[in-house]
C-alpha positions, -999 to +999 in steps of 0.1 A: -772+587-304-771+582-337-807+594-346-797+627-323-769+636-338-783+634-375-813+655-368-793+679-348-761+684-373-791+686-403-790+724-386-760+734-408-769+721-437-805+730-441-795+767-453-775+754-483-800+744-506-824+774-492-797+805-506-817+806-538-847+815-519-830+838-498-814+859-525-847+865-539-859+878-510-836+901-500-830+915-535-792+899-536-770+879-557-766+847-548-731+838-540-739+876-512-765+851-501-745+819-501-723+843-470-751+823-447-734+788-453-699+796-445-714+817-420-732+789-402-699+764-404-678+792-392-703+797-361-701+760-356-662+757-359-665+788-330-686+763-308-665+738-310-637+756-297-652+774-269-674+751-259-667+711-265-641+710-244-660+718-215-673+682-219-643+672-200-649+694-173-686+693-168-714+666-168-719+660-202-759+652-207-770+684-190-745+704-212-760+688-244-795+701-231-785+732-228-768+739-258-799+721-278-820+747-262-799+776-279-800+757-310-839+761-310-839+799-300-815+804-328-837+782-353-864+806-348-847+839-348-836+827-383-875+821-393-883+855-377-854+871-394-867+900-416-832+917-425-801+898-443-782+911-412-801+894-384-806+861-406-764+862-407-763+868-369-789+837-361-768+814-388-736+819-367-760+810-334-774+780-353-737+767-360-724+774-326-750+754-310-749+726-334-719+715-317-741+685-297-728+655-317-696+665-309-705+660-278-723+629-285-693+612-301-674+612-269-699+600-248-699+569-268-659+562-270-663+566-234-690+537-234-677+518-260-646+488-255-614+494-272-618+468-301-657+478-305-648+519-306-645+525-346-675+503-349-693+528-327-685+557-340-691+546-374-722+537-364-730+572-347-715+587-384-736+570-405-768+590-385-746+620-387-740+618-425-775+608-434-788+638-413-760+660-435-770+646-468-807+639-456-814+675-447-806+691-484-829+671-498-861+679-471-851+713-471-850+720-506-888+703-502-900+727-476-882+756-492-899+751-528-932+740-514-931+764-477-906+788-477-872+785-465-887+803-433-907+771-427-876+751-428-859+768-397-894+766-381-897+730-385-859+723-372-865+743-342-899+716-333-874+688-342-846+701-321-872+704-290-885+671-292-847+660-289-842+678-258-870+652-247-856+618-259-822+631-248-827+641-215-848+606-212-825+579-232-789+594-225-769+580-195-749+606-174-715+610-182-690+627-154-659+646-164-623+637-153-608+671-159-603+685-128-588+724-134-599+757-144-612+766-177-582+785-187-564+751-180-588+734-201-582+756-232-544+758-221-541+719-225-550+716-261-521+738-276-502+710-257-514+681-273-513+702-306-474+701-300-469+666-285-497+645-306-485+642-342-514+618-352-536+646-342-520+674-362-514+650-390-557+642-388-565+681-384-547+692-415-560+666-439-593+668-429-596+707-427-584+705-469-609+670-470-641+693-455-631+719-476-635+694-506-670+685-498-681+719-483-669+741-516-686+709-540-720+712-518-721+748-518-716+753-553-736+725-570-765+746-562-753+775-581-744+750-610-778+726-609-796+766-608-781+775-639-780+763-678-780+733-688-801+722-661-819+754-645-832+733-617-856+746-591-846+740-551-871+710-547-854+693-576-815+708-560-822+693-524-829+659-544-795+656-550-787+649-510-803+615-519-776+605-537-748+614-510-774+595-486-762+562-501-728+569-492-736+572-460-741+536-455-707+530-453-696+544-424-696+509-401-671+494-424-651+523-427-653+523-392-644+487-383-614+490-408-600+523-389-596+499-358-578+476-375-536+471-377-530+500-401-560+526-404-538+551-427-544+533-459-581+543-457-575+579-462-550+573-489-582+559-507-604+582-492-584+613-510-580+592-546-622+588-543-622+625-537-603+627-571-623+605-587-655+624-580-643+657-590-632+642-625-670+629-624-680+664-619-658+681-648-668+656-671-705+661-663-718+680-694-753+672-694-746+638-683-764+639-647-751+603-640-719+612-635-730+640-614-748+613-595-719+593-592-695+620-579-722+624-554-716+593-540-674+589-546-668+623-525-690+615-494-677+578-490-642+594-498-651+615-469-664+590-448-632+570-455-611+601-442-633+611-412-645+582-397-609+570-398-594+601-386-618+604-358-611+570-347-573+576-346-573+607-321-599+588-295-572+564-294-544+586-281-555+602-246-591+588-229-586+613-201-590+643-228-611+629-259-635+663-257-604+687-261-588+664-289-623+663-306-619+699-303-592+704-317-599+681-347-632+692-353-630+730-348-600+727-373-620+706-397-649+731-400-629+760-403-615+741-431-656+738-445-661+774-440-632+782-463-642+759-485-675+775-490-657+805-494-635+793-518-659+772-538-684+803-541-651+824-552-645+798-579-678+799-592-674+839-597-641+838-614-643+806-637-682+789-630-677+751-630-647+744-647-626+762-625-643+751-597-632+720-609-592+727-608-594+748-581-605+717-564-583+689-579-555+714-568-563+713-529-566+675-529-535+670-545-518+694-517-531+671-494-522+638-508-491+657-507-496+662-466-503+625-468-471+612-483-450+635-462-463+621-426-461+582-440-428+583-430-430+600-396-461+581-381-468+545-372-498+531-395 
């Protein structure tokens, strides 16, 4: 599960590193170009909504084929793509049917005991975060070397040998959810209004996305440009560094099932600080580039993973809807933060990227501090 769910959620993130290629192609400026990342985590925030939930409704395996299947149709209309207008259509396809390891994740709370779940799922994050952090780095490769066409053809061959191993190796997983669809979606605005831990988790981790989201988006334009004037292969290199982060997930995992989970995205957000301080102070130093790398993804890790772990707690009967929920919220919260880290770039370049940054993190310490004293730990 966790080797599916990094090659499959690589599909987002392969385009970032590519916008570089693209503008040149299409004769436009790059942060026109950088539309397709914000696009394609906009199209996946879409899929979530619509269609996660239905993995409490229908068998789950067969819907994780079927939506893989898309994913490779929509992997190759972006190869084929020869306007800027068809390549935008296929990257909100290629996020709405990226949606499979939130589909994943489920499966394995359902599988996994109580005291064993946040060991699970930070187990199944670590292969989700590598195949995030992973896939800048090969597809800055195949970009310089193939053409960021190549790229989209490769992931579409990758995403069909999944539906192989999947529809082999996964076990069949039957809904409880008994209703209409229109009770399905109905549902979820009720937990939104009874489940405080799950509103609490939505809103800090659609400003925690939009953190790492805006910082990956826009370290290409800044890596691109003076000082450094680095080409894509050398960019996507850069995903390395967030790789090593990655690692760890388990133990942020194990300590969001312990007595009092909140205190790991208190240091989750002071990480995120850290690292953009890392970044403004940068200069031509790429160490501390290198070491805000790896500060904002654990400080991620340390929010997500933890997060996650606290709504599959709360209702068993309904752990697709809440994921829903959670997740759509959270990459709405990426899209704008693409938007918003792009916009940054245009009006003020790095430094006020910078700010801009350090001032949405300090909002949601801010969310943070206000729920400590409504919530249990």
């Amino acid at each position: 599960m966790a080797f599916c769910t990094g090659l499959i959620v690589a599909n987002i993130y392969y385009c970032q590193p590519l916008v570089i290629l693209v503008a040149d192609e299409f004769k436009l400026t790059e942060s026109h170009a950088g539309k397709i990342t914000y696009l394609t985590q906009a199209g996946y925030a879409l899929g979530l909504f619509l269609i996660v939930p239905l993995g409490d409704m229908f068998e789950r395996r067969k819907q994780i084929l079927m939506i893989t299947g898309v994913a490779v149709a929509s992997l190759l209309l972006a190869a084929l793509s020869h306007s800027f207008l068809l390549l935008q259509i296929a990257s909100v396809l290629i996020g709405a049917s990226s949606i499979v390891p939130q589909l994943i994740l489920p499966m394995a709370a359902n599988l996994s005991s109580d005291e064993k779940r946040g060991e699970t799922i930070g187990i199944i994050m670590s292969g989700l975060l590598v195949g995030i952090l992973v896939s800048r780095s090969i597809s800055g490769s195949v970009g310089f070397l193939w053409g960021w066409r190549t790229m989209y053809l490769i992931a579409a061959g990758i995403c069909s040998l999944l539906l192989l191993l999947m529809a082999k190796r996964f076990p069949l997983s039957m809904p409880s959810f008994k209703g209409t669809y229109q009770e399905l979606m109905s549902s979820m605005w009720h937990y939104v209004k009874t489940q405080p831990v799950l509103r609490e988790a939505s809103i800090i981790n659609f400003l925690a996305f939009s953190i790492l989201s805006a910082f990956w988006t826009t370290m290409v334009l800044f890596l691109a440009n003076p000082p450094f004037s680095f080409q894509t292969l050398q960019i996507g290199l850069f995903g390395i560094a967030g790789a090593a982060g990655a690692l760890a997930a388990p133990l942020v995992g194990k300590l969001s099932s312990g007595k009092n989970p909140r205190k790991n995205l208190l240091t989750g957000l002071v990480l995120q600080l850290l690292s953009i301080a890392a970044f403004y102070f940068t200069g031509t130093h790429l160490y501390l580039f290198i070491a805000g790398i790896i500060l904002i993804d654990i400080g991620q890790q340390a929010i997500h993973v933890t997060n996650q772990t606290r709504i599959y707690a709360l209702l068993p009967e309904a752990r697709n809807r809440l994921n829903t929920v959670f997740m759509s919220v959270s990459f709405v919260g990426a899209s704008f933060g693409s938007a918003l880290g792009l916009w940054l770039w245009d009006k003020g370049q790095w430094p006020l990227f910078c700010v801009g940054t350090t001032a949405v993190i300090l909002l949601n310490l801010c969310i943070y501090k206000f729920y400590s004293g409504k919530l249990k730990p």
